[in-house]
C-alpha positions as a printed Julia matrix, in Angstrom:
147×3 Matrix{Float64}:
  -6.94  -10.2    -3.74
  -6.42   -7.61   -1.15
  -4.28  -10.06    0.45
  -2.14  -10.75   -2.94
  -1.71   -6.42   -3.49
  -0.67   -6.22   -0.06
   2.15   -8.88   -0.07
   3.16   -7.91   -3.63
   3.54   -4.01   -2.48
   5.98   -5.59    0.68
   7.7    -7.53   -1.54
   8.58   -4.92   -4.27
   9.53   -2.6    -1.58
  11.75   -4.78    0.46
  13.51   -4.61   -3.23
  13.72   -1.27   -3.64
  15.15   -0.96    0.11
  18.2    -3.7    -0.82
  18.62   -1.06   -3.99
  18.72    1.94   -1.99
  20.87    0.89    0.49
  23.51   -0.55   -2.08
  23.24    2.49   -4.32
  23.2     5.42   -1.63
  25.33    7.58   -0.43
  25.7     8.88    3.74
  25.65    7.4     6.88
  23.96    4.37    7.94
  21.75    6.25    9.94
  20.37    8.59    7.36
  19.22    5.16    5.24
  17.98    3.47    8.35
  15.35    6.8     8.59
  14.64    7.48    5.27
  13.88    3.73    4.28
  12.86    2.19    6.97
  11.86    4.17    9.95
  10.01    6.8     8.51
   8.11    4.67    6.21
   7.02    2.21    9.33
   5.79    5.46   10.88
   3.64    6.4     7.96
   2.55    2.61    7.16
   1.27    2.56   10.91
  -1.01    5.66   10.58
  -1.89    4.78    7.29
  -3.19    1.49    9.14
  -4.42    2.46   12.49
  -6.78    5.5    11.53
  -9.01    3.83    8.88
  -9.61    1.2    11.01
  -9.87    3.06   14.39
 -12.15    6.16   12.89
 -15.17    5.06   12.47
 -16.02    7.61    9.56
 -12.78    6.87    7.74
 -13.4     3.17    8.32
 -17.16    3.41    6.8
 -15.96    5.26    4.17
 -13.25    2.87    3.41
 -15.64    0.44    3.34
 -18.25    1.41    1.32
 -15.33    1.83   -1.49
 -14.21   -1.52   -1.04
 -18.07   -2.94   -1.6
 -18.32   -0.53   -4.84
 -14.89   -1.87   -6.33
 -16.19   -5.4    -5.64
 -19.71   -5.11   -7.27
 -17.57   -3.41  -10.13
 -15.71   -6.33  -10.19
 -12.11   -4.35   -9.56
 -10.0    -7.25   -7.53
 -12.29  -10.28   -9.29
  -9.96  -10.86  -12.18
  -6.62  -11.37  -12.66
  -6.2    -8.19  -15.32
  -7.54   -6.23  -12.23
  -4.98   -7.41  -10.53
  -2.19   -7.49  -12.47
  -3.33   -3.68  -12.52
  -2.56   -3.25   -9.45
   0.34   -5.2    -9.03
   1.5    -2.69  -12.49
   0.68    0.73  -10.74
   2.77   -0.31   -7.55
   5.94   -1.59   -9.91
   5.3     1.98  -11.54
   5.53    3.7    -8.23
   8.53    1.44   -7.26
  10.3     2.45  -10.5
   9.88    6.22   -9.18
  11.53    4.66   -6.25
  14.01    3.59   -8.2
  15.32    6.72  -10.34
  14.45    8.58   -7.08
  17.51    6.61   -5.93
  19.48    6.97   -8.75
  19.07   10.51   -8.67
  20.01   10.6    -4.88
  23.3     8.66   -5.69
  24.34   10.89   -8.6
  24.31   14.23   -6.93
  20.46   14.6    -6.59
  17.82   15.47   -3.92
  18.28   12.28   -1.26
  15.29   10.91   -1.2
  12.7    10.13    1.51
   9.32   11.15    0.52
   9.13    8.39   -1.95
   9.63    5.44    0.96
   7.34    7.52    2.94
   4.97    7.38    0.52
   5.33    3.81   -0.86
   5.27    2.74    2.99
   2.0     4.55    3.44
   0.6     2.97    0.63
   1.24   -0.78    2.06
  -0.72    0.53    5.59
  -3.69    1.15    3.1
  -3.33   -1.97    1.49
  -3.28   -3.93    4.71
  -6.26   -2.38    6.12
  -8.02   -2.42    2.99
  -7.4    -6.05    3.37
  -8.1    -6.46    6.83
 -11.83   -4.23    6.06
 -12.3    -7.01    3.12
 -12.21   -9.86    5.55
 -14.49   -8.07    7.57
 -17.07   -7.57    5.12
 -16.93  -10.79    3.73
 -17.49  -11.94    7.44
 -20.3    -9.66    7.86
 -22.01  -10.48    4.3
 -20.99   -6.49    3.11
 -21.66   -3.44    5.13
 -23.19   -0.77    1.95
 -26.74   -1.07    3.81
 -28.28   -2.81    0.37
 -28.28   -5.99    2.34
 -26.63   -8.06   -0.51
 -23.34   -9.53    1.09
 -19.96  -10.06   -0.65
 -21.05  -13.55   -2.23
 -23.87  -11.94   -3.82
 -26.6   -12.99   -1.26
């Protein structure tokens, strides 16, 4: 399911990027950082340090394990949840943009933001393979299958 959240958050953004860049105003350049560059550069530390830091990558962990025995990510209300809360946050996005192209604040932190998000979903879902490898890592020695 991690897997599904993940693609879906890529997805919506790669539409909100087309929108952006249709509906924006400025140089090429200024899009090219605000959507694209400086969201890769928060998606990569978003990815790298809660799978290289051990204590963020426990910690991350152990949440995963507790949304699974609560069954978050087991249904597909959960994750049509999800998939709800990112369209939400790509809506922001969205008027964000329209905002931007009507006078407004140009925005950035938004892609920033939305691109950090997608880092956490990928290592969330890289962490998920891991513990279903490993039969869960919360100590209780019950694995993800319910061992």
């Amino acid at each position: 399911m991690q897997d599904s959240l993940a693609a879906a958050a890529a997805l919506i953004y790669a539409a909100c990027v087309v929108n952006a860049w249709q509906v924006l105003p400025g140089p090429t350049m200024l899009k090219l950082q605000r959507a694209l560059i400086f969201p890769a550069l928060f998606l990569a530390v978003s990815l790298v340090l809660p799978l290289a830091i051990p204590l963020l990558r426990r910690a991350l962990a152990r949440h995963l394990w507790v949304s699974y025995r609560a069954g978050f990510g087991q249904s597909a209300i959960s994750v049509l949840g999800g998939v709800l809360v990112l369209l939400v946050v790509a809506g922001f996005i969205v008027w964000q943009v329209h905002a931007a192209a009507h006078g407004g604040r140009y925005p950035g932190g938004v892609f920033s933001g939305y691109g950090a998000g997608i880092g956490l979903l990928i290592a969330q879902a890289i962490l998920v393979r891991r513990l279903e490898r490993e039969g869960g890592s919360d100590g209780s020695g019950e694995g993800i299958g319910g061992t």
